[in-house]
Structure formats: structure tokens, C-alpha cells
FIBA-993176 format. One record per residue (C-alpha): chain; x, y, z; residue number from 1; residue in one letter. Coordinates in nm, 2 decimals. Layout:
residues N
+--------+--------+--------+--------+-----+---------+
! cadena !      u !      v !      w ! num ! residuo !
+--------+--------+--------+--------+-----+---------+
!      A !      X !      Y !      Z ! NUM !       A !
...
+--------+--------+--------+--------+-----+---------+
END
This chain:
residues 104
+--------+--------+--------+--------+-----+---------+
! cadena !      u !      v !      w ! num ! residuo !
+--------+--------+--------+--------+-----+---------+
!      A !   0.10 !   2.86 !   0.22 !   1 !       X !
!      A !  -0.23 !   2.68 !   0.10 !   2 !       X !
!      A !  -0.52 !   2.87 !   0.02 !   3 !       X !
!      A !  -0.86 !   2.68 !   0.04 !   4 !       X !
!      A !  -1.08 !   2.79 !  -0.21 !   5 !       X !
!      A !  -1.43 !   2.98 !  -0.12 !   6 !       X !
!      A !  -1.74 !   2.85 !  -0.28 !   7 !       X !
!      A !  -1.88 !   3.03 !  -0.56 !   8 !       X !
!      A !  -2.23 !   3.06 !  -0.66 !   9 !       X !
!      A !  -2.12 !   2.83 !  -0.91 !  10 !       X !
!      A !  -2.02 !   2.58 !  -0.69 !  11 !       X !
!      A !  -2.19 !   2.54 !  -0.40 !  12 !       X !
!      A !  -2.05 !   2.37 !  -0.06 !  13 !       X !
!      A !  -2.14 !   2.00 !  -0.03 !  14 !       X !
!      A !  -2.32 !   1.93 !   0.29 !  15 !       X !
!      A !  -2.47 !   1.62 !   0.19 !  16 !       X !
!      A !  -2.19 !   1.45 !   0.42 !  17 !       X !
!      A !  -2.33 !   1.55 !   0.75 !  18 !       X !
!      A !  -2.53 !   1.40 !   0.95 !  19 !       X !
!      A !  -2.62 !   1.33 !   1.28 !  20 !       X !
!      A !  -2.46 !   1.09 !   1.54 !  21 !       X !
!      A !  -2.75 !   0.96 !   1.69 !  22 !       X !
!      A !  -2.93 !   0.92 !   1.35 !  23 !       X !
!      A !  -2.83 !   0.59 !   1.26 !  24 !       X !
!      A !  -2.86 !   0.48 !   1.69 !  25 !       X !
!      A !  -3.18 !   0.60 !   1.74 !  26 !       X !
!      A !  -3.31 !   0.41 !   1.35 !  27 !       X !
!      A !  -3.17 !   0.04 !   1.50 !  28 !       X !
!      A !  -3.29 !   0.13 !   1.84 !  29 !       X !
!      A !  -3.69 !   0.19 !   1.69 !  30 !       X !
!      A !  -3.68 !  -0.13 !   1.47 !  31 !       X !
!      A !  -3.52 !  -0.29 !   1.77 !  32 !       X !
!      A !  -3.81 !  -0.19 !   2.01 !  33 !       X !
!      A !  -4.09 !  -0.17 !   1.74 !  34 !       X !
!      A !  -4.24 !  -0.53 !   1.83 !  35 !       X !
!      A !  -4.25 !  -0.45 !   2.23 !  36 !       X !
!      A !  -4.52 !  -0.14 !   2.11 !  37 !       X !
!      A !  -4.78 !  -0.36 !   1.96 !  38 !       X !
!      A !  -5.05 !  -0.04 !   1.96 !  39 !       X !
!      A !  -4.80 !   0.14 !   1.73 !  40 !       X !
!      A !  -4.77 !   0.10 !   1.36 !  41 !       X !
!      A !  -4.47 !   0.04 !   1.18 !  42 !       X !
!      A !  -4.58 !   0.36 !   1.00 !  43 !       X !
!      A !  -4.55 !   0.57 !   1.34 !  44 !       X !
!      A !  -4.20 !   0.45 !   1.40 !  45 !       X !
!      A !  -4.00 !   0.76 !   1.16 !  46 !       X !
!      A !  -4.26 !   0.95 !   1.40 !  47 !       X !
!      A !  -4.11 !   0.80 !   1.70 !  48 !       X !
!      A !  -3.74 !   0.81 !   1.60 !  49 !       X !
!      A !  -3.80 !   1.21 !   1.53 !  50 !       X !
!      A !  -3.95 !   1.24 !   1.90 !  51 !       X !
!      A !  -3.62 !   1.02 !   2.02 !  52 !       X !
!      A !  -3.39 !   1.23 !   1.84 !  53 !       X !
!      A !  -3.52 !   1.58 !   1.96 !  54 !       X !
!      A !  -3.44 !   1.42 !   2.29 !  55 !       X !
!      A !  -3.08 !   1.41 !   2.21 !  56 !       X !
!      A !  -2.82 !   1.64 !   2.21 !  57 !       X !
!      A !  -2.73 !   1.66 !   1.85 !  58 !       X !
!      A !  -2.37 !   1.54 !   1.73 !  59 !       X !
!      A !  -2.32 !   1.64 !   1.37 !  60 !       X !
!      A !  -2.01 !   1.45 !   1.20 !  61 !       X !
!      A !  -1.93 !   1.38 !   0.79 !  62 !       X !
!      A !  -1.76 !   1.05 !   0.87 !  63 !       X !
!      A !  -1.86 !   0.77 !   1.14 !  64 !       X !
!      A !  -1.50 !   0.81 !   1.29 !  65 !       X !
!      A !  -1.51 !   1.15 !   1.31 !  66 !       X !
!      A !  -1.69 !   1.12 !   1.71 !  67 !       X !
!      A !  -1.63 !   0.78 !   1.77 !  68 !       X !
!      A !  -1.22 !   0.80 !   1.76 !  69 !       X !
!      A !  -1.30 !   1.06 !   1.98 !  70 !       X !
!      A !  -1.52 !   0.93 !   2.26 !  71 !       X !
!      A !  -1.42 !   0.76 !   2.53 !  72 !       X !
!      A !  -1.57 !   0.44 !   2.67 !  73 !       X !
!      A !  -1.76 !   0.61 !   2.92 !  74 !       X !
!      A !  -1.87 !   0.83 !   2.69 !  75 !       X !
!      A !  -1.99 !   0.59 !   2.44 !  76 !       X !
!      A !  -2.18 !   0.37 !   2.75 !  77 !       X !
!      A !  -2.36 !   0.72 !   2.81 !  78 !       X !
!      A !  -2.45 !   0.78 !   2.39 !  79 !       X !
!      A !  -2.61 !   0.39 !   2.43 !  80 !       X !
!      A !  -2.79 !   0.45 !   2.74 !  81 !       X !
!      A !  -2.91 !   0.78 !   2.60 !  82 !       X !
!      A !  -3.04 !   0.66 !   2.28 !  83 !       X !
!      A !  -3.28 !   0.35 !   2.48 !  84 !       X !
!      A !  -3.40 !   0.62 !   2.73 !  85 !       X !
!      A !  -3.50 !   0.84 !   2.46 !  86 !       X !
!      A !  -3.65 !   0.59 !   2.24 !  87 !       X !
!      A !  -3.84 !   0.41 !   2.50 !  88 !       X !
!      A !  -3.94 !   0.76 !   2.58 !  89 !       X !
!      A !  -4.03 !   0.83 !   2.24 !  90 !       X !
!      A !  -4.26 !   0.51 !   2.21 !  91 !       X !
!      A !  -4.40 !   0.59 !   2.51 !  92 !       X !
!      A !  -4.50 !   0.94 !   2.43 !  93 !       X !
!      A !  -4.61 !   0.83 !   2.03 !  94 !       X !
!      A !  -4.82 !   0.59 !   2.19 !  95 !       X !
!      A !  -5.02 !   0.80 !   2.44 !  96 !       X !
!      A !  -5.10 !   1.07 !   2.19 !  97 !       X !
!      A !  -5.24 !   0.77 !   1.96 !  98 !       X !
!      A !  -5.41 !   0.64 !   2.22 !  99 !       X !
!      A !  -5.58 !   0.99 !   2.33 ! 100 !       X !
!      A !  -5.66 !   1.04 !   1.93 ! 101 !       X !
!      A !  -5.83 !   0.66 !   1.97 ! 102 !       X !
!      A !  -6.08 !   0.83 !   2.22 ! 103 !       X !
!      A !  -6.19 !   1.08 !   2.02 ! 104 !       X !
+--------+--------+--------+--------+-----+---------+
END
């Protein structure tokens, strides 16, 4: 029998491995976009990408396999089309609430 050793306070866990799914997505999906939102800065777009990913339901994974052996090609369509709705989304919202601060 193998025994997995528990952390001590010496040695704490390494979570630096996890991540989210839709992290990297959402980043190409912003730079992607970026140019069709001409009133938003390049500045606004980790702004953006954090309004895109609250959107999403989160997928945490260490390694990129880990979901996408997983999924099946439906499933994978429906991550894509999920990411540009929330992004566009995003953009759209960012956009507004600069737009309202404008007016001020």
C-alpha cells in the first residue's frame, strides 16, 4: 500500500499548477476582439477579460489535457461559443460603464 504524504508546515502544497480553463480562451479571445472596440483602451482589456470570465463557469485543471481529453466535441463547440458570448458581452458592458463615466 502507498501512503501519500500530508503537507507539513514545512512544506506547503504547491498550487501554483492550477488554473482556470477558460483563462487562457478568454486572454486570445480579448486581444482578438480588442481592435473591433475602438472606445476601449488596451489598458481596459485585463478589465474586460475579468468581466468575461465571471461569466463563465469556472473549470480549474493543473495540465491543459487534463479537460480537454475529456470533453467531447460538442462540448468543446459549446466552451468556444461560450467564451465569444462572454467576451463580446464583456466589451460590451466595459464599454458602457466607460462611456457613462465619459458623461460625467
Amino acid at each position: 500500500m502507498t501512503r501519500t504524504r500530508k503537507p507539513t508546515p514545512a512544506m506547503p502544497p504547491d498550487f501554483s499548477s492550477i488554473r482556470n480553463y477558460h483563462e487562457r480562451a478568454v486572454f486570445e479571445a480579448v486581444a482578438e476582439a480588442g481592435p473591433r472596440y475602438p472606445l476601449i483602451a488596451v489598458e481596459q482589456y485585463p478589465d474586460v477579460a475579468c468581466v468575461a470570465l465571471n461569466r463563465l463557469l469556472p473549470r480549474y485543471i493543473r495540465h491543459e489535457v487534463d479537460l480537454a481529453f475529456y470533453l467531447t466535441e460538442n462540448e468543446r463547440l459549446e466552451n468556444e461559443r461560450s467564451v465569444k458570448e462572454s467576451v463580446q458581452f464583456a466589451f460590451e458592458f466595459v464599454q458602457a460603464r466607460t462611456l457613462m463615466k465619459a458623461r460625467r
